[in-house]
Structures are given as C-alpha cells and as structure tokens.
PyMOL Python script that loads the backbone (N, CA, C, O; Angstrom):
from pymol import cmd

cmd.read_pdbstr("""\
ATOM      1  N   UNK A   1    -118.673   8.083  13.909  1.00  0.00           N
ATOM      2  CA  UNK A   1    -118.005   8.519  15.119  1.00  0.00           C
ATOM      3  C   UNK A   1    -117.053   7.432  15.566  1.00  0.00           C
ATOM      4  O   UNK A   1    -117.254   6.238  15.346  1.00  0.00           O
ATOM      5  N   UNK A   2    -116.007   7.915  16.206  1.00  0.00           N
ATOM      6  CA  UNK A   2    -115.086   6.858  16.711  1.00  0.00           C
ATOM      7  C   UNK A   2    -115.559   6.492  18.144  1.00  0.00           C
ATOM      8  O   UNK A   2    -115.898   7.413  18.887  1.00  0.00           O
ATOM      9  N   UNK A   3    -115.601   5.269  18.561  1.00  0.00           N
ATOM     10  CA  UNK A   3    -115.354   4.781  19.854  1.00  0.00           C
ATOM     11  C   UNK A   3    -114.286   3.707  20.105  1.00  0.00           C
ATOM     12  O   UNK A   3    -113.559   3.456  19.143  1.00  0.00           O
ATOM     13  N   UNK A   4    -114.095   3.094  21.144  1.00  0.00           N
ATOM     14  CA  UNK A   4    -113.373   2.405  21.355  1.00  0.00           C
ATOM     15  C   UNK A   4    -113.972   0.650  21.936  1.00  0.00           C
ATOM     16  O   UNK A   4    -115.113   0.540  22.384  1.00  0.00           O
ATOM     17  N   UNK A   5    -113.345  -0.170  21.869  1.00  0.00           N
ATOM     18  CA  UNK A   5    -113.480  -1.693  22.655  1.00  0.00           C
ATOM     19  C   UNK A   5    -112.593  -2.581  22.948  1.00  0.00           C
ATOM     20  O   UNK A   5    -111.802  -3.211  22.247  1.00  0.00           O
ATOM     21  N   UNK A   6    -112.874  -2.562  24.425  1.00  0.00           N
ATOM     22  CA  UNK A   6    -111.505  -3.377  25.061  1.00  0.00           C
ATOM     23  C   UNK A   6    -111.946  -4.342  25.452  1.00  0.00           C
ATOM     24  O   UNK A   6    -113.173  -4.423  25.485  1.00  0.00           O
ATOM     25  N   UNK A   7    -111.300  -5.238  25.814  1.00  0.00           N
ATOM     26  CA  UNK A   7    -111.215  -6.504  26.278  1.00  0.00           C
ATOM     27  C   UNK A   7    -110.011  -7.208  27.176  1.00  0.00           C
ATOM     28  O   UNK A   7    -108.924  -7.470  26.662  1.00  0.00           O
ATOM     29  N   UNK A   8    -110.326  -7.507  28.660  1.00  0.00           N
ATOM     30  CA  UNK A   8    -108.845  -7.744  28.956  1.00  0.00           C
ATOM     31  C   UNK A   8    -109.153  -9.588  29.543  1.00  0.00           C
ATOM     32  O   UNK A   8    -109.673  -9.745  30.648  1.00  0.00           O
ATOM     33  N   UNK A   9    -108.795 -10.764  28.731  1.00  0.00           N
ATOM     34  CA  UNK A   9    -108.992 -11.943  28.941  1.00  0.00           C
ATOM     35  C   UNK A   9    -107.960 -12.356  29.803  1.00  0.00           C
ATOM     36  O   UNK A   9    -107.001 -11.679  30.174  1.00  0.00           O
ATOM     37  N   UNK A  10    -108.283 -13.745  30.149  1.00  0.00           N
ATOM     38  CA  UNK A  10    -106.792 -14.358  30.843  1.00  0.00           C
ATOM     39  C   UNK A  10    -105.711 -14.552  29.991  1.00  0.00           C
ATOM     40  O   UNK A  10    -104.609 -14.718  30.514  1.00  0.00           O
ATOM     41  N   UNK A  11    -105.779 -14.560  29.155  1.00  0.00           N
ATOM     42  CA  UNK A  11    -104.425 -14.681  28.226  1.00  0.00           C
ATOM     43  C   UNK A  11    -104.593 -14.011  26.782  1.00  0.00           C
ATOM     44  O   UNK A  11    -104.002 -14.449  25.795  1.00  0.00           O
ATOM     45  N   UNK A  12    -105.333 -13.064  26.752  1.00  0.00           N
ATOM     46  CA  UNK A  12    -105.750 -12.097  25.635  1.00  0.00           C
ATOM     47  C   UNK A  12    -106.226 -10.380  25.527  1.00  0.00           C
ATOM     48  O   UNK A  12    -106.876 -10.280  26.568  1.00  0.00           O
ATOM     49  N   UNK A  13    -106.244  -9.788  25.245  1.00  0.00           N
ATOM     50  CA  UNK A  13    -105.748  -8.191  25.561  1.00  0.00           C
ATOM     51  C   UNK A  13    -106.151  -7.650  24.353  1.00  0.00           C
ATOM     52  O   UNK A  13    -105.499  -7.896  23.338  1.00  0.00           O
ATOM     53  N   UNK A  14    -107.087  -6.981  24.322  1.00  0.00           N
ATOM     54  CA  UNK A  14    -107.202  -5.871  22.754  1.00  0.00           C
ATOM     55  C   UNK A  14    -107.893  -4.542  23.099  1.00  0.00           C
ATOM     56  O   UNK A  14    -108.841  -4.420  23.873  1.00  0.00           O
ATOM     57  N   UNK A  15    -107.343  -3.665  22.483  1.00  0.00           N
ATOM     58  CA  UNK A  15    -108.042  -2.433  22.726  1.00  0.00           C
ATOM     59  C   UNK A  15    -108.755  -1.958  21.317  1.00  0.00           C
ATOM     60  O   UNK A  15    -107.769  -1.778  20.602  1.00  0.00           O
ATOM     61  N   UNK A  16    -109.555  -1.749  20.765  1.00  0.00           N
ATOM     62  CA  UNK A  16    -109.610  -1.788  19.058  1.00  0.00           C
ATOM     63  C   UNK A  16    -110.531  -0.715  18.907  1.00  0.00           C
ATOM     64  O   UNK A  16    -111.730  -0.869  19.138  1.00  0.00           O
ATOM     65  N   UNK A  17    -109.882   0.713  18.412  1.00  0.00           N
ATOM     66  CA  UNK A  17    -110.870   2.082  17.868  1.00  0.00           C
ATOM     67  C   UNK A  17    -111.823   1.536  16.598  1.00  0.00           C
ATOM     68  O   UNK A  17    -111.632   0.689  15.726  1.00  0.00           O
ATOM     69  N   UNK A  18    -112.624   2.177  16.826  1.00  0.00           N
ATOM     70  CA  UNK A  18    -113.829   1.188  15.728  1.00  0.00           C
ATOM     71  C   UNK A  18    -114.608   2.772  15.398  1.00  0.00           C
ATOM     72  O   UNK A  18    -114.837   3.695  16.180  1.00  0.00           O
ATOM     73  N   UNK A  19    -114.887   2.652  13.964  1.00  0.00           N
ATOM     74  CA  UNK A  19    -115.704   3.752  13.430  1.00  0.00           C
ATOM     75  C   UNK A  19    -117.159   3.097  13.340  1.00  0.00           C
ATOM     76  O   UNK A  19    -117.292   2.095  12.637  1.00  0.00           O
ATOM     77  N   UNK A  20    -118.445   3.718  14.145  1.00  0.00           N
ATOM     78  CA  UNK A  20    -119.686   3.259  13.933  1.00  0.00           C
ATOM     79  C   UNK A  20    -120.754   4.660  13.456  1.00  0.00           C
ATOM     80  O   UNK A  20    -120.598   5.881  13.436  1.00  0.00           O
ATOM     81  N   UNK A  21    -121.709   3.863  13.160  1.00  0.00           N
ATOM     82  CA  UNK A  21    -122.657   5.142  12.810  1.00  0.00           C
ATOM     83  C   UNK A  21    -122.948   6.679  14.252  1.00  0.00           C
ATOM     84  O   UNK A  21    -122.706   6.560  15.453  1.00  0.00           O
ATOM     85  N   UNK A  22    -123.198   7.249  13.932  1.00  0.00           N
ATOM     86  CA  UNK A  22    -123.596   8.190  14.798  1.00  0.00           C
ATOM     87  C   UNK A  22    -125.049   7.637  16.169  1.00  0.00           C
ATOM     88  O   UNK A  22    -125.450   7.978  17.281  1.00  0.00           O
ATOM     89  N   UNK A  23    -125.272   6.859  15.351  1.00  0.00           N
ATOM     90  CA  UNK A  23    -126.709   6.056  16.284  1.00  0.00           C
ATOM     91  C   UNK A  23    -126.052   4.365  16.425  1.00  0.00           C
ATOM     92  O   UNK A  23    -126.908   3.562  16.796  1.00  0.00           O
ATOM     93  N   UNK A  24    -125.489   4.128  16.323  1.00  0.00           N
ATOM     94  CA  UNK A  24    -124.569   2.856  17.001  1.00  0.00           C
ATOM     95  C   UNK A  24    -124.999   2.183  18.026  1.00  0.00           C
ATOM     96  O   UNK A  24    -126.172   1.946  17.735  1.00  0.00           O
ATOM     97  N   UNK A  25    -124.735   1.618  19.283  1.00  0.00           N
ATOM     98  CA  UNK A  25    -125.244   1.061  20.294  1.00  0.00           C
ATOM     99  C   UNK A  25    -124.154   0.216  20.348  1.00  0.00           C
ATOM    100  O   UNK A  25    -123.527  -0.192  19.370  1.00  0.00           O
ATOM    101  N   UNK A  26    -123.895  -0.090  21.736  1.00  0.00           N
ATOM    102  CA  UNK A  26    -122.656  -1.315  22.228  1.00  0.00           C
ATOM    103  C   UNK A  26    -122.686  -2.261  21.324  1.00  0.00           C
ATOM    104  O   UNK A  26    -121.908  -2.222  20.371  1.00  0.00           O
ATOM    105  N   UNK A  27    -123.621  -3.295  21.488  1.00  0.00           N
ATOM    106  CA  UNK A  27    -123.942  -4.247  20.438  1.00  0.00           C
ATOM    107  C   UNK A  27    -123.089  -4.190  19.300  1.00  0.00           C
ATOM    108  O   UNK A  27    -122.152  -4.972  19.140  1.00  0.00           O
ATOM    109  N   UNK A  28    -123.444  -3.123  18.367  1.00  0.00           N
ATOM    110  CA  UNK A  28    -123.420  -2.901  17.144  1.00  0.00           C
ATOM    111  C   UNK A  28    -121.621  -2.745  17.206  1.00  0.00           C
ATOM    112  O   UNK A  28    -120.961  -3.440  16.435  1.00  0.00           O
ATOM    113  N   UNK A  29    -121.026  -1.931  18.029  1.00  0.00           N
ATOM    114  CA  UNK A  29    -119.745  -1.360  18.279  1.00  0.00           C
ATOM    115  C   UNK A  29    -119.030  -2.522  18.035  1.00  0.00           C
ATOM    116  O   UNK A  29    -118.349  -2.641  17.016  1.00  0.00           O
ATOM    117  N   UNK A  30    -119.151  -3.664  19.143  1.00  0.00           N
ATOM    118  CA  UNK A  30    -118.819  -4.616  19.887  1.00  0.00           C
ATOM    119  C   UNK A  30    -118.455  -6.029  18.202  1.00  0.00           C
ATOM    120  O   UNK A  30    -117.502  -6.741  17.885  1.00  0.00           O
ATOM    121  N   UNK A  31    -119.895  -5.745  17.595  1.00  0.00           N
ATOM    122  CA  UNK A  31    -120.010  -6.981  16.264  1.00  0.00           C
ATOM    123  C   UNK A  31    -118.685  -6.334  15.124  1.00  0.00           C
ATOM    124  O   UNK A  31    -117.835  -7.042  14.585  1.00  0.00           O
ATOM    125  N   UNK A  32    -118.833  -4.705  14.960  1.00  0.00           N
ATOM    126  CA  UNK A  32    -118.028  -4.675  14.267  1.00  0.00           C
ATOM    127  C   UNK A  32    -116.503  -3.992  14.517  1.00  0.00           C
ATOM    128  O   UNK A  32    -115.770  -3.401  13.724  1.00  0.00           O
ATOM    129  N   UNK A  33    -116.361  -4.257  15.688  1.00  0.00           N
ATOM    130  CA  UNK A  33    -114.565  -4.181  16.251  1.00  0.00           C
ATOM    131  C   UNK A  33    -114.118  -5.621  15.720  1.00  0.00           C
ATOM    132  O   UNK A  33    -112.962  -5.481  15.320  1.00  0.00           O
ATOM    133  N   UNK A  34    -114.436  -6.643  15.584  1.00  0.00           N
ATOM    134  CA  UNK A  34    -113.882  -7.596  15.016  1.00  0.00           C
ATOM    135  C   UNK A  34    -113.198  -9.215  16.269  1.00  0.00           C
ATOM    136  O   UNK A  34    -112.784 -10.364  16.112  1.00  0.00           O
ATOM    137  N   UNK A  35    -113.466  -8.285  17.372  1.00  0.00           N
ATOM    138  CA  UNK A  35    -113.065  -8.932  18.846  1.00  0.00           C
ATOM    139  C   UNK A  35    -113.699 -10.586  18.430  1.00  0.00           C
ATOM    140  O   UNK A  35    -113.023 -11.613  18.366  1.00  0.00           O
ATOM    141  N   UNK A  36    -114.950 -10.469  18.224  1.00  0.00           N
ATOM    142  CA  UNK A  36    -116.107 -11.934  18.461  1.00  0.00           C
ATOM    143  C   UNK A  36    -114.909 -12.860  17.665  1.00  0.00           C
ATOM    144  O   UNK A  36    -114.441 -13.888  18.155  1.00  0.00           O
ATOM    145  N   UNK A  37    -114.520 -12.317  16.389  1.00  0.00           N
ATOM    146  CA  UNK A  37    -113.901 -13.476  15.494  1.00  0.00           C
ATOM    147  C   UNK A  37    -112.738 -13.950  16.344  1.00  0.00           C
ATOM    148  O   UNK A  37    -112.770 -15.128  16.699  1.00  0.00           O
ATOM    149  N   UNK A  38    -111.885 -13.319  16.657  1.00  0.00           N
ATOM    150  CA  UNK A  38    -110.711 -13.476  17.244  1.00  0.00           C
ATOM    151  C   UNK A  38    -110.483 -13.841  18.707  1.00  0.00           C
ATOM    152  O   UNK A  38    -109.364 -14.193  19.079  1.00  0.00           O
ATOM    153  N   UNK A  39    -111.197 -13.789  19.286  1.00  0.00           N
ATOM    154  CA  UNK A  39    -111.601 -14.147  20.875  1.00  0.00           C
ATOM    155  C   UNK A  39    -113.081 -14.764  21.262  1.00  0.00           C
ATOM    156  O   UNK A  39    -114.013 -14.268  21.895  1.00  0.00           O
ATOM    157  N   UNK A  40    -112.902 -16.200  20.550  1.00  0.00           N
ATOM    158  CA  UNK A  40    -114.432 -16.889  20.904  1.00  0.00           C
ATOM    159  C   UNK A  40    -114.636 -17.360  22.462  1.00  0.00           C
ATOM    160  O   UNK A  40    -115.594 -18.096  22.698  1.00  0.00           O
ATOM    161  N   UNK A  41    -113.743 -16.951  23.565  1.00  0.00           N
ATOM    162  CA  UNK A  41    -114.378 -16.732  24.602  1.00  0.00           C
ATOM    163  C   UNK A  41    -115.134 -15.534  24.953  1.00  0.00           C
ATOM    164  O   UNK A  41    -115.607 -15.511  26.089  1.00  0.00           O
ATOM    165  N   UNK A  42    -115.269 -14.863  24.438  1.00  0.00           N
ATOM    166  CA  UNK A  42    -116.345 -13.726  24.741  1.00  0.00           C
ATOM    167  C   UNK A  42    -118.015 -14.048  24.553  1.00  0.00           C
ATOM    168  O   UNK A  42    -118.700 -14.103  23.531  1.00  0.00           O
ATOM    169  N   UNK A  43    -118.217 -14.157  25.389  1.00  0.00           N
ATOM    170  CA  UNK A  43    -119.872 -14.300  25.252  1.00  0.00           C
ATOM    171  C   UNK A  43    -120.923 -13.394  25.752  1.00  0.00           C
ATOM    172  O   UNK A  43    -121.457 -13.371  26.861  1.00  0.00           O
ATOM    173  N   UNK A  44    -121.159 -12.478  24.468  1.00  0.00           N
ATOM    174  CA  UNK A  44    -121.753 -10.934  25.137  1.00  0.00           C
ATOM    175  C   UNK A  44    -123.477 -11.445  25.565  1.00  0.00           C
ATOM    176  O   UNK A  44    -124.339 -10.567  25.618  1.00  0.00           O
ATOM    177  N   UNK A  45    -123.709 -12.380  25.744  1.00  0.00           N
ATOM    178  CA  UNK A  45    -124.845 -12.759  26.229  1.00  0.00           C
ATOM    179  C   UNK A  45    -124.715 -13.003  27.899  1.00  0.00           C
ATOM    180  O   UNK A  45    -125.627 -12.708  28.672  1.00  0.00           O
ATOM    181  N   UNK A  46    -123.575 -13.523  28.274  1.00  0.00           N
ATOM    182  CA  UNK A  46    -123.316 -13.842  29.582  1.00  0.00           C
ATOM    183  C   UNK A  46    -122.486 -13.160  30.290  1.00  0.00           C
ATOM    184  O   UNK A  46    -122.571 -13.344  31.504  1.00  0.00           O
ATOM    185  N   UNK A  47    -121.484 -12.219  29.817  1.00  0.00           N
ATOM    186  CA  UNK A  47    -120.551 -11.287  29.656  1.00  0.00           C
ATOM    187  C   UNK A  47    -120.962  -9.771  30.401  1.00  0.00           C
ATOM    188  O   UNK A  47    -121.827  -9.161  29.772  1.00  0.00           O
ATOM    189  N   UNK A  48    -120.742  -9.469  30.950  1.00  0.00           N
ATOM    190  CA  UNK A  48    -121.025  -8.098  31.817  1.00  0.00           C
ATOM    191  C   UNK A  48    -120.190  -6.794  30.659  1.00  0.00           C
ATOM    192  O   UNK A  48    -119.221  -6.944  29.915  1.00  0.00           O
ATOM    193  N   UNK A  49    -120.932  -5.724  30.885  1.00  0.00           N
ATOM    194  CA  UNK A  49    -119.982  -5.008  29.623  1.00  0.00           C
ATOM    195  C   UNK A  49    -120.405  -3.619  30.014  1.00  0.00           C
ATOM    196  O   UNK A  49    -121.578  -3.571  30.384  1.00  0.00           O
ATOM    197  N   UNK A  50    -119.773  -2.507  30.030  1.00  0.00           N
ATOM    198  CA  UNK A  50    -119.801  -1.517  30.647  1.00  0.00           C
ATOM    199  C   UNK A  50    -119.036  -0.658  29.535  1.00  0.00           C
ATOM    200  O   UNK A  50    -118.117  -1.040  28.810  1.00  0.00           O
ATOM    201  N   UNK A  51    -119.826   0.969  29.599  1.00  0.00           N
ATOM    202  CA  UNK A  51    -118.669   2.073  29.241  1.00  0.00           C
ATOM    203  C   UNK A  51    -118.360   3.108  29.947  1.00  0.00           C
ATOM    204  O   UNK A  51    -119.086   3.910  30.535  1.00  0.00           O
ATOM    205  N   UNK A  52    -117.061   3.031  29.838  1.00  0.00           N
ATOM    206  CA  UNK A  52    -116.098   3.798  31.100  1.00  0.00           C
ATOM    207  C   UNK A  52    -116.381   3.196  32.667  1.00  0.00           C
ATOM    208  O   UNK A  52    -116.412   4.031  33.571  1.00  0.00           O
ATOM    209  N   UNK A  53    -116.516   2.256  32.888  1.00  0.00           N
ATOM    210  CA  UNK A  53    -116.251   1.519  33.924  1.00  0.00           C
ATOM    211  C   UNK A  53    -118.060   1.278  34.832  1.00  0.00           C
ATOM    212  O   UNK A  53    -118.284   0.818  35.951  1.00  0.00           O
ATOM    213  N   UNK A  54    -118.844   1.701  33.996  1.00  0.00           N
ATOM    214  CA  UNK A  54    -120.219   1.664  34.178  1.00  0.00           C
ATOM    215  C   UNK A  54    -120.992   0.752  33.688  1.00  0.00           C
ATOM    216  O   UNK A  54    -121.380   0.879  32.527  1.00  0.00           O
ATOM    217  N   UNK A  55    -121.411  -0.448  34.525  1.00  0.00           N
ATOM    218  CA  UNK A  55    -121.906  -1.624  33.358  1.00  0.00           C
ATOM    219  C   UNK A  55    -123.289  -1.040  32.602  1.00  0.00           C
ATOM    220  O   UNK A  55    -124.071  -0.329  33.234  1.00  0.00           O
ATOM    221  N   UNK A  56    -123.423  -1.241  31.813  1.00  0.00           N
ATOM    222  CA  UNK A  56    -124.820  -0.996  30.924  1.00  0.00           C
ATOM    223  C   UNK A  56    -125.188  -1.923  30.203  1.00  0.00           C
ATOM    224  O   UNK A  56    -124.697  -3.006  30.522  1.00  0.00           O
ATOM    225  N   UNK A  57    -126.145  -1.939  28.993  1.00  0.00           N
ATOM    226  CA  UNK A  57    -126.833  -2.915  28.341  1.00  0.00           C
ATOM    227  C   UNK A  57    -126.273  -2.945  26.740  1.00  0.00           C
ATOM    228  O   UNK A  57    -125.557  -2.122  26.170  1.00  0.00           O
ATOM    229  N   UNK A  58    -126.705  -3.858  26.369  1.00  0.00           N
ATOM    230  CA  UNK A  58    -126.117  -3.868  24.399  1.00  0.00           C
ATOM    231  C   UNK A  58    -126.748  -2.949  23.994  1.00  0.00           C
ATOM    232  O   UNK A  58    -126.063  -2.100  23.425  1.00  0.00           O
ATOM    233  N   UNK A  59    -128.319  -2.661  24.076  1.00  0.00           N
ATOM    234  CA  UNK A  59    -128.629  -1.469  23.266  1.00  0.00           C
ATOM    235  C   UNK A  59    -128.508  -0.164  23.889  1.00  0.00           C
ATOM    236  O   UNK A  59    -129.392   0.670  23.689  1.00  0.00           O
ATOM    237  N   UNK A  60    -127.103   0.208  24.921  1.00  0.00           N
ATOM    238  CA  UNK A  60    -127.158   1.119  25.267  1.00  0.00           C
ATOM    239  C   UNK A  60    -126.374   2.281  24.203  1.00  0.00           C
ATOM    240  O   UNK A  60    -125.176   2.059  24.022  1.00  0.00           O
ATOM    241  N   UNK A  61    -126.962   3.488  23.496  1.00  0.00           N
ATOM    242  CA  UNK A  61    -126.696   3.955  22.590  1.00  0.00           C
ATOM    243  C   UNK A  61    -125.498   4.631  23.254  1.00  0.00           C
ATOM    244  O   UNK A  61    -125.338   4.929  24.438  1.00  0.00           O
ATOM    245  N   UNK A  62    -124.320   4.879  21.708  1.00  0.00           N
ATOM    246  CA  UNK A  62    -123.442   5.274  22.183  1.00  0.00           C
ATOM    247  C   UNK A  62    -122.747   7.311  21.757  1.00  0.00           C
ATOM    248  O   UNK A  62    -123.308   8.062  20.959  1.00  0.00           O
ATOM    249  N   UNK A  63    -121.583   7.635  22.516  1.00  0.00           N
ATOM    250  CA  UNK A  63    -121.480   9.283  22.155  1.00  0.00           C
ATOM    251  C   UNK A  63    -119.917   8.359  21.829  1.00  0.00           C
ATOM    252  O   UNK A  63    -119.429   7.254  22.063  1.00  0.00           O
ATOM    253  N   UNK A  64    -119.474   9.989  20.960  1.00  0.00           N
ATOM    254  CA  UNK A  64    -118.210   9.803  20.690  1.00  0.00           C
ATOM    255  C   UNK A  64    -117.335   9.581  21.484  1.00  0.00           C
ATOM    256  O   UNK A  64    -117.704   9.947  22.600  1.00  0.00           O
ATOM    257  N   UNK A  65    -115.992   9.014  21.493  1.00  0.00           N
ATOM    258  CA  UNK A  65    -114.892   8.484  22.308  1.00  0.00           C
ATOM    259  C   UNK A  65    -115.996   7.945  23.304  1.00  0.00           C
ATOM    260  O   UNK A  65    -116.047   8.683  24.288  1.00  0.00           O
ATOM    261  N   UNK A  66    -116.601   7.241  23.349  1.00  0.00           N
ATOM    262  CA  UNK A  66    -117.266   6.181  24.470  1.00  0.00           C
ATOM    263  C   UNK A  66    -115.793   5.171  24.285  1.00  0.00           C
ATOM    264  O   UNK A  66    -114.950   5.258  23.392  1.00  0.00           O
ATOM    265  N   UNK A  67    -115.829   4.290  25.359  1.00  0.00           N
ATOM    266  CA  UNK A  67    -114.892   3.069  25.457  1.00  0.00           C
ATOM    267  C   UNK A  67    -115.495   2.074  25.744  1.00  0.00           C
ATOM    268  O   UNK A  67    -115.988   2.230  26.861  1.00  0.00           O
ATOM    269  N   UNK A  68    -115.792   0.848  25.214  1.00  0.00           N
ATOM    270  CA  UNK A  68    -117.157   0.075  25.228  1.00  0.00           C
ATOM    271  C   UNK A  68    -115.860  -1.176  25.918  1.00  0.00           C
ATOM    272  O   UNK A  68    -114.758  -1.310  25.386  1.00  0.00           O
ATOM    273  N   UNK A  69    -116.371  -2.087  27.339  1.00  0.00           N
ATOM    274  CA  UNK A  69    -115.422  -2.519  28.110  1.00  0.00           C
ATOM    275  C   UNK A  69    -116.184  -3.863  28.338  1.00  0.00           C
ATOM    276  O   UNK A  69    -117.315  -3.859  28.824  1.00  0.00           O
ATOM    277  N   UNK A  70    -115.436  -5.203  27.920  1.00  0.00           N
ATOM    278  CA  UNK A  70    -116.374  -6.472  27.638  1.00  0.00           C
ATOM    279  C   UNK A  70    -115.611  -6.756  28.852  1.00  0.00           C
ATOM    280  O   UNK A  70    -114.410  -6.518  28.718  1.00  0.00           O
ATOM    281  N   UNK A  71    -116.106  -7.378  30.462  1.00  0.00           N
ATOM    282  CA  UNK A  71    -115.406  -7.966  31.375  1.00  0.00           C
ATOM    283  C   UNK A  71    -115.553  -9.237  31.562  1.00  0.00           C
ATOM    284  O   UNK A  71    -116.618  -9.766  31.880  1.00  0.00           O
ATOM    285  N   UNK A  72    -114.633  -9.735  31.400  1.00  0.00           N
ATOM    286  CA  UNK A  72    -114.489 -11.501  31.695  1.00  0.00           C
ATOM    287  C   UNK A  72    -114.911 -11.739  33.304  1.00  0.00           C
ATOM    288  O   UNK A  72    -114.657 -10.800  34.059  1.00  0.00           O
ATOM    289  N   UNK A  73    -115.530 -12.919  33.867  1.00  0.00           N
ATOM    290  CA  UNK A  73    -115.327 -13.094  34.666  1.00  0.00           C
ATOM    291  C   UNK A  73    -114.138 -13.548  35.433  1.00  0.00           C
ATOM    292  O   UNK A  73    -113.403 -14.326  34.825  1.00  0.00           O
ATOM    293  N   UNK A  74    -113.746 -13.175  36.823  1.00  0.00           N
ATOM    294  CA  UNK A  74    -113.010 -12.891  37.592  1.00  0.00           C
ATOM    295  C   UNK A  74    -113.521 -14.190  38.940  1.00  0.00           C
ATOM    296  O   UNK A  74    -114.556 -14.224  39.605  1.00  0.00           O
ATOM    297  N   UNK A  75    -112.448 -15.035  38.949  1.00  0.00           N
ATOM    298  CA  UNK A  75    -113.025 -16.373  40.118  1.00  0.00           C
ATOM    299  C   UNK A  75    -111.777 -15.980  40.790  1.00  0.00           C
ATOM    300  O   UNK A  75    -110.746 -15.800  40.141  1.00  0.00           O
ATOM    301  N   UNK A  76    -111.847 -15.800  42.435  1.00  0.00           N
ATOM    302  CA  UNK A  76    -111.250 -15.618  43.718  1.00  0.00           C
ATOM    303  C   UNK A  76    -110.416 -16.875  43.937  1.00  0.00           C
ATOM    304  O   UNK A  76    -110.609 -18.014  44.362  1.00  0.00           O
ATOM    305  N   UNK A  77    -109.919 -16.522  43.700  1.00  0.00           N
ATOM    306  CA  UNK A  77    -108.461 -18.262  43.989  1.00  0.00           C
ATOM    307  C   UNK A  77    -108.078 -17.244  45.764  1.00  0.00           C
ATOM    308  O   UNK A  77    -107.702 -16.093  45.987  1.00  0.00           O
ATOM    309  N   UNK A  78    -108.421 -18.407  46.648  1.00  0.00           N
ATOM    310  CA  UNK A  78    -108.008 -18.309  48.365  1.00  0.00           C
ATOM    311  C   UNK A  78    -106.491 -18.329  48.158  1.00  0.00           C
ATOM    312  O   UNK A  78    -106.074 -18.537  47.018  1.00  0.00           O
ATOM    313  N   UNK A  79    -105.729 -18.152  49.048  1.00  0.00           N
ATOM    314  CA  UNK A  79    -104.222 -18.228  49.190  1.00  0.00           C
ATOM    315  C   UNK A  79    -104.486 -19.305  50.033  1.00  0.00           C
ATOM    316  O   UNK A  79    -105.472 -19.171  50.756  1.00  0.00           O
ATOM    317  N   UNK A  80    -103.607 -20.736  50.153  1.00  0.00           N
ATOM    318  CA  UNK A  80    -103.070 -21.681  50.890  1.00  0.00           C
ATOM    319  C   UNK A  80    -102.353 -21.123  52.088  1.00  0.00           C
ATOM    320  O   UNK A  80    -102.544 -21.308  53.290  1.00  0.00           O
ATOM    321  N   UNK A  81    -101.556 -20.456  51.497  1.00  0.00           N
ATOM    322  CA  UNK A  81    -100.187 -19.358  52.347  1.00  0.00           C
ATOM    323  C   UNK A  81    -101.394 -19.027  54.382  1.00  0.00           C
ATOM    324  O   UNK A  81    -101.055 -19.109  55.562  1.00  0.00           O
ATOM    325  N   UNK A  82    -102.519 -18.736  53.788  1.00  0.00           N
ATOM    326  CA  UNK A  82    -103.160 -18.047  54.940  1.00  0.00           C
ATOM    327  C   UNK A  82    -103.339 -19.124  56.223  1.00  0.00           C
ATOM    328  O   UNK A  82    -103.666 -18.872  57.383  1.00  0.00           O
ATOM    329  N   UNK A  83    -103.064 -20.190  55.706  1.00  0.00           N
ATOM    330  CA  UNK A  83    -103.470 -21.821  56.546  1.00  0.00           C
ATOM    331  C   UNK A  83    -102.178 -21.677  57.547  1.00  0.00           C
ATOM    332  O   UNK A  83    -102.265 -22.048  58.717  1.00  0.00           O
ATOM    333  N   UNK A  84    -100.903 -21.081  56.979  1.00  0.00           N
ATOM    334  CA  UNK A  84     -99.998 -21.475  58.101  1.00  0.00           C
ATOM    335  C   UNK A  84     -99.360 -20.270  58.906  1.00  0.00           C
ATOM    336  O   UNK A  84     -98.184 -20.135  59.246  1.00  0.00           O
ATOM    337  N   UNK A  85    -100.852 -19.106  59.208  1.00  0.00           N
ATOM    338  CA  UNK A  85    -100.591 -18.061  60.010  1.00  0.00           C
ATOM    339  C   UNK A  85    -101.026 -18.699  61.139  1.00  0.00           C
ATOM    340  O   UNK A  85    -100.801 -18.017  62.139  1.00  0.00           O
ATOM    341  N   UNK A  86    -101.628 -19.874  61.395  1.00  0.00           N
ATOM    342  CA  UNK A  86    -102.368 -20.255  62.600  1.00  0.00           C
ATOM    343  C   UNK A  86    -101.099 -21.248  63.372  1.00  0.00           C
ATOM    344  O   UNK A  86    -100.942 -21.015  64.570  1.00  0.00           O
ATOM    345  N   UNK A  87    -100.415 -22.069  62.898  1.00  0.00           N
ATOM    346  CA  UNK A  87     -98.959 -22.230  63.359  1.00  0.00           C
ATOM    347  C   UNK A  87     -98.528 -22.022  64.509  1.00  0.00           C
ATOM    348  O   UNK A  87     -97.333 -22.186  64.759  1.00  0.00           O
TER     349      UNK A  87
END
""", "prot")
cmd.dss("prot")
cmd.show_as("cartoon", "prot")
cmd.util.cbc("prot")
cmd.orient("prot")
C-alpha cells in the first residue's frame, strides 16, 4: 500500500510516497522512506509524529494514503519590537 512521510525541518523539507506492507506501522513507514539517512536531525524517539495532523505512536498501524508527519520541535522566539509599545 502506498502512504506518505513528511517532514518539515528548519532548513529541510521532504514529502516522500513510500510503498509498505499492508500491515506496516509508522515505524516501519518512517525506516523505509529513507528520511533517517538524509536528515540525522530527526529523532523518532524524542520526535512527536502524527498522521494527518493527529499525534500517535510508532506502532500505530497504518491504512492506505495515511500521511505519516515527523514534527520538529518548535521554540517561541519573544519579539524585542513588544518592549517599545510601553514608550
């Protein structure tokens, strides 16, 4: 079955259709899209990962066209700018 795996990094971007068995699981999706080799910041151990915008687990089994979604963490940078509304 086909699914899909994206990845959107700070300076890296892949979307990659991947053919897995019919009994597959994220995990499995995830090892053989090829992402791990090419983007060794991904760390699906620490890594939040969701399909279709739903976080779930590695052995969460997968259906066809699933979109398996590895999210980087996201750190809140404050704006400076907000310091000189008080002025």
């Amino acid at each position: 079955m086909k699914v899909s795996v994206v990845y959107a990094g700070s300076h890296n971007q892949a979307w990659v259709d991947v053919d897995v068995d019919s009994e597959a699981t994220v995990e499995e999706a995830i090892q053989r899209c090829g992402l791990l080799e090419k983007m060794p910041e991904i760390d699906t151990r620490t890594m939040k990962i969701g399909i279709f915008g739903k976080f779930t687990t590695l052995k969460q089994a997968l259906k066809e066209g699933d979109r398996v979604e590895i999210y980087r963490r996201i750190t809140r940078v404050l704006d400076e700018d907000d310091d000189d509304d008080d002025d």
